[in-house]
N, C-alpha and C positions, 0 to 999 in steps of 0.2 A: 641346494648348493649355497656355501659362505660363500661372503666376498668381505674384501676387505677395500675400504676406501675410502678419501677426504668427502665428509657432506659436508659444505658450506660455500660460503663467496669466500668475501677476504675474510669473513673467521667463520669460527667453524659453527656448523647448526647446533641451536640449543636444544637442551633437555627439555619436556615437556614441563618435568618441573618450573621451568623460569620461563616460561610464556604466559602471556595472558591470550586469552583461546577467543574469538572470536565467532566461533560456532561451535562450541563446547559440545552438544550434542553429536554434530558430524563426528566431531575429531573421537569420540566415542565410541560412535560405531565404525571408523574406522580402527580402532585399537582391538575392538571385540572380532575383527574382521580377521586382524592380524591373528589373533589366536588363534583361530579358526584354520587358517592356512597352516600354521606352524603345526599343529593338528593334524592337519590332512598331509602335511610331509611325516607325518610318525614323530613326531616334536613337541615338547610341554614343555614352555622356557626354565620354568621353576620360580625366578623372582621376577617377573615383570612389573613394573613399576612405573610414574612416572620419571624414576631416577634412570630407567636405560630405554626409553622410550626418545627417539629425535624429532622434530620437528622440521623438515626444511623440503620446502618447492611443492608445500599444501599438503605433503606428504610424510606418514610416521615409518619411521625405519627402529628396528630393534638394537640392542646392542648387548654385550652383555651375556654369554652363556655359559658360565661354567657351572650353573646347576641343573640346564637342563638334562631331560631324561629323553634320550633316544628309543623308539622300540618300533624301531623299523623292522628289526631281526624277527625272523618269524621261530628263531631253535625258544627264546624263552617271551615273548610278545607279552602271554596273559601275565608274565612278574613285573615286566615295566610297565605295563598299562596300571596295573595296580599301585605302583610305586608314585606312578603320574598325577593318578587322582588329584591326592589333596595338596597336590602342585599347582594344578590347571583350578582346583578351587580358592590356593592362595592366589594366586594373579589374578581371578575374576574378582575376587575381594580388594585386594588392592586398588583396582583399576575402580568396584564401584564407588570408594572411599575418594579416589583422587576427583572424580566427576561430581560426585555429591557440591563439592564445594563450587562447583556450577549451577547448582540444583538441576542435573542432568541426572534424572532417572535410570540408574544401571542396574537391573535385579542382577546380581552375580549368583543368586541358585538356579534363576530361570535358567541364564545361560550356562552355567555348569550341567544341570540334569539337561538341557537339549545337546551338548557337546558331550557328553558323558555316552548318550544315547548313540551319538556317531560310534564315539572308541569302541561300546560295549559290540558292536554291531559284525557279521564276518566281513573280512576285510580280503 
């Protein structure tokens, strides 16, 4: 389920982009977390980024989906999974490029092939 709503105090939560991370690792494997869930609802964002990534109350919220790929539907499932792929491996890419500049270690094929291994799997 979306929602839609203000995250911030009196302004509004930043972009991951314009924070400076304080436990750059955490905040990592919370992002790779997120994918994971988005995943497990039948969800591949398409561009996740630290540009629609928020930051507020220690916590990342996503934002931003008009390229994800739905494949909840089970009438054509194997086309969107397929379609997903090298979605869910652009965002794992993205995500390890934005960490890098922490020197936060994010293989993005590890976790593509072990996430890949979920999608492939009967559902």
């Amino acid at each position: 389920m979306f929602t839609m709503r203000f995250l911030g105090d009196e302004a509004k939560a930043p972009l991951l982009k314009d924070v400076t991370l304080d436990d750059p690792e955490r905040v990592a494997g919370l992002a790779v977390e997120l994918v994971e869930k988005l995943l497990d609802a039948c969800i591949v964002h398409g561009d996740l980024s630290e540009y629609n990534l928020l930051l507020f109350d220690d916590r990342l919220f996503v934002i931003d989906f008009p390229q994800a790929v739905d494949f909840s539907s089970r009438m054509d499932r194997h086309l969107k999974i397929e379609e997903a792929k090298p979605l869910l491996h652009r965002v794992l890419k993205n995500l390890e490029n934005h960490f890098a500049r922490y020197d936060v270690q994010l293989d993005a094929e590890q976790e593509y092939g072990r996430l890949v291994a979920k999608l492939d799997s009967p559902r």
